[in-house]
C-alpha positions as a Markdown table, in Angstrom:
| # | Residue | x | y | z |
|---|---|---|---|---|
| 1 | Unk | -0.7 | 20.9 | 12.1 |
| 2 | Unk | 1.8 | 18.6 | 14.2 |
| 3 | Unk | 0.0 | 16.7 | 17.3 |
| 4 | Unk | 2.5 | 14.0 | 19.0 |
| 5 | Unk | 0.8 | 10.9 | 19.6 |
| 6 | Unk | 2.8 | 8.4 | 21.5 |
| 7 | Unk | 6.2 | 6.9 | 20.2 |
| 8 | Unk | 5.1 | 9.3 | 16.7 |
| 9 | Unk | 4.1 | 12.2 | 15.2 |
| 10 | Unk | 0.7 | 12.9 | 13.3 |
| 11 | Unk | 1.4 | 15.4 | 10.3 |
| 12 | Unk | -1.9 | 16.6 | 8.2 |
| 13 | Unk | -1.5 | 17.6 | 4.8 |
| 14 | Unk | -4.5 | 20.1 | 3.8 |
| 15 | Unk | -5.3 | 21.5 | 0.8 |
| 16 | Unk | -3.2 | 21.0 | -2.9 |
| 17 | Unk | 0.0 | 23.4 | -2.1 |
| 18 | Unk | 0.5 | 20.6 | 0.3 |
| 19 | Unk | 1.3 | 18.2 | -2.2 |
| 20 | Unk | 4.8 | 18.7 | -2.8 |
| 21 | Unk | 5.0 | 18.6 | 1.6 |
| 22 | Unk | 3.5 | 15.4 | 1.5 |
| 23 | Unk | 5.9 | 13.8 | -1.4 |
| 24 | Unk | 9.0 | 15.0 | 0.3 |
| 25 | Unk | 7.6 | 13.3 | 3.8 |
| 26 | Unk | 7.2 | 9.9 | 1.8 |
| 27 | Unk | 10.1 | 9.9 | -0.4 |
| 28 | Unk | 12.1 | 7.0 | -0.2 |
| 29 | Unk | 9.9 | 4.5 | 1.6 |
| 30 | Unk | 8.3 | 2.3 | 0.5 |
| 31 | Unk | 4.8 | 2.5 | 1.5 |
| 32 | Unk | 3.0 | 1.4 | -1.5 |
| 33 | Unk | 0.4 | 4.1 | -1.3 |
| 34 | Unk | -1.0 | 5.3 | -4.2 |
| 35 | Unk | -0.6 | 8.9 | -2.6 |
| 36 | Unk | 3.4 | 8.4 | -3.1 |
| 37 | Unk | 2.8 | 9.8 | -6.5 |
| 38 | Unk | 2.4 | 12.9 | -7.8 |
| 39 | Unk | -0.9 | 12.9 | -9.4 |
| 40 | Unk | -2.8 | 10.3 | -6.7 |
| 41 | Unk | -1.7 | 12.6 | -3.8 |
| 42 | Unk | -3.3 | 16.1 | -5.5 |
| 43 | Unk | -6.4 | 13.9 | -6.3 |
| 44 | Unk | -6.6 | 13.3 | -2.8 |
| 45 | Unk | -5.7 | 16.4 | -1.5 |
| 46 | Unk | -8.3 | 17.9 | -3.4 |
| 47 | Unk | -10.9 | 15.9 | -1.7 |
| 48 | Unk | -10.0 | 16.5 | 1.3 |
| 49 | Unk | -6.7 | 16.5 | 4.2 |
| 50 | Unk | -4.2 | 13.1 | 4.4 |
| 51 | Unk | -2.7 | 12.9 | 7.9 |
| 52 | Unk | 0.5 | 10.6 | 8.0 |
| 53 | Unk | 1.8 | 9.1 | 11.6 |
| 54 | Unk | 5.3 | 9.0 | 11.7 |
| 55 | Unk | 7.4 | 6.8 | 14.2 |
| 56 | Unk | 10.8 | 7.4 | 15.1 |
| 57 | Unk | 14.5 | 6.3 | 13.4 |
| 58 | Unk | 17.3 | 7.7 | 15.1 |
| 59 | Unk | 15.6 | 10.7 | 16.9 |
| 60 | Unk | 13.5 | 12.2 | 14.0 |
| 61 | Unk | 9.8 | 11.2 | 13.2 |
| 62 | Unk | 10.5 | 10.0 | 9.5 |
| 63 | Unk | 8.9 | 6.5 | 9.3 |
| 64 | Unk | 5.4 | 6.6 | 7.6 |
| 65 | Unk | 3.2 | 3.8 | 9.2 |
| 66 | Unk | -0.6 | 5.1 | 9.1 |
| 67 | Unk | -2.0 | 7.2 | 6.5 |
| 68 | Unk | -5.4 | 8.4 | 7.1 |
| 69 | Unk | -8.0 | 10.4 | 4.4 |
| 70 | Unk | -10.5 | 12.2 | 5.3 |
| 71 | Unk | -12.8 | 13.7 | 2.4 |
| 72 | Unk | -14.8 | 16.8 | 2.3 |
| 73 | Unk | -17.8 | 13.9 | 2.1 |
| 74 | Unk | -17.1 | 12.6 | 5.4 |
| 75 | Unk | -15.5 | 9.4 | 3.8 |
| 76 | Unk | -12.6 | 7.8 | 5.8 |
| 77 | Unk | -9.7 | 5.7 | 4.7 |
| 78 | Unk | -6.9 | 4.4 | 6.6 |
| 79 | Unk | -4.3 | 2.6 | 5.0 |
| 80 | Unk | -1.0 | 1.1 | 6.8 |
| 81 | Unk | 1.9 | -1.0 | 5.6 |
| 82 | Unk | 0.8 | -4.5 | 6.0 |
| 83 | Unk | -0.5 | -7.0 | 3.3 |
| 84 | Unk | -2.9 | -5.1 | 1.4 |
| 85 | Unk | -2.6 | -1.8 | 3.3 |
| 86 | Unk | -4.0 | -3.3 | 6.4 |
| 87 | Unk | -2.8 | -1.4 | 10.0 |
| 88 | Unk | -0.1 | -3.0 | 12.0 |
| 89 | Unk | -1.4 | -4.5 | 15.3 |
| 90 | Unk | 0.8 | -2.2 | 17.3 |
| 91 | Unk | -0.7 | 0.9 | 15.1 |
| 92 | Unk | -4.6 | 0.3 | 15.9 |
| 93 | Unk | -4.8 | 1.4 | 19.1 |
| 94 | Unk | -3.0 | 4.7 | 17.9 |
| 95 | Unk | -5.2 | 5.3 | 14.9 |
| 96 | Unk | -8.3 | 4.6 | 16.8 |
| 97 | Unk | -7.2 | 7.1 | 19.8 |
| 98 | Unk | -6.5 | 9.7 | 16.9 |
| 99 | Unk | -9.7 | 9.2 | 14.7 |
| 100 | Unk | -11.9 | 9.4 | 18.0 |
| 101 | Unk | -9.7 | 13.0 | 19.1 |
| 102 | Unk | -10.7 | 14.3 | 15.4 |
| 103 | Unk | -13.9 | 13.0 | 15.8 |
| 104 | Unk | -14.9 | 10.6 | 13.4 |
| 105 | Unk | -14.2 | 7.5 | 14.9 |
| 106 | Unk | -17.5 | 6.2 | 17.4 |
| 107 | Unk | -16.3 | 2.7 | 18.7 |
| 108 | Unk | -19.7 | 1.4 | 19.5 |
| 109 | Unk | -20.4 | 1.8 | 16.3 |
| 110 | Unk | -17.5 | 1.4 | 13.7 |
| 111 | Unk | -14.8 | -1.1 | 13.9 |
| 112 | Unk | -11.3 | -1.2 | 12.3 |
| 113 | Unk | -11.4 | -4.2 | 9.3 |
| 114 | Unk | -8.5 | -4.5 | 6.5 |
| 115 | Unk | -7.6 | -0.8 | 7.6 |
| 116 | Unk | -10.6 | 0.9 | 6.2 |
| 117 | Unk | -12.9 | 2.4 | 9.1 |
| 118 | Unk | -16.3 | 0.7 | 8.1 |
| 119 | Unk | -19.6 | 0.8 | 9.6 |
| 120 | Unk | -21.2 | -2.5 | 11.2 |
């Protein structure tokens, strides 16, 4: 599933055949996410779908930014490229519009902290 989303492009990786999609999408940047190997991203894929915001480099949506979990569970991680995965300012906005669209973002209750979608 491809949904554009502003000045990027949501892809969502779902189910384990996805993982080798998902490698070749990341290859070469340098995200830090654990899900940039092999092993990590079939552990995740397993659990559940990974949807990746790209941004644009010279008219094609290659740039990872946002990287968003969501479990079979109901469990919701978002990880970005700042200091200890945290979401760029210019990216929160973004993620919260798309967490809200699929549904499992409530703003009157949940807030974005350290890029993890937590309850308060």
């Amino acid at each position: 599933m491809e949904q554009k989303r502003d000045k990027g492009v949501w892809k969502t990786f779902s189910g384990t055949d996805k993982v080798e999609s998902l490698l070749k999408e990341l290859q070469g940047w340098f995200t830090g996410w654990c899900i940039n190997s092999y092993s990590a991203a079939y552990l995740h894929l397993l659990a559940g779908d990974i949807c990746v915001y790209f941004t644009e480099i010279e008219n094609e949506f290659i740039y990872p930014r946002i990287s968003v979990g969501i479990e079979k569970n109901g469990t919701v991680r978002c990880i970005g490229l700042e200091t200890l995965q945290k979401i760029e300012e210019s990216m929160k906005p973004i993620l919260e519009d798309y967490l809200t669209y699929l549904g499992v973002f409530d703003k009157e209750r949940y807030k974005l902290k350290y890029g993890v979608a937590k309850k308060f």
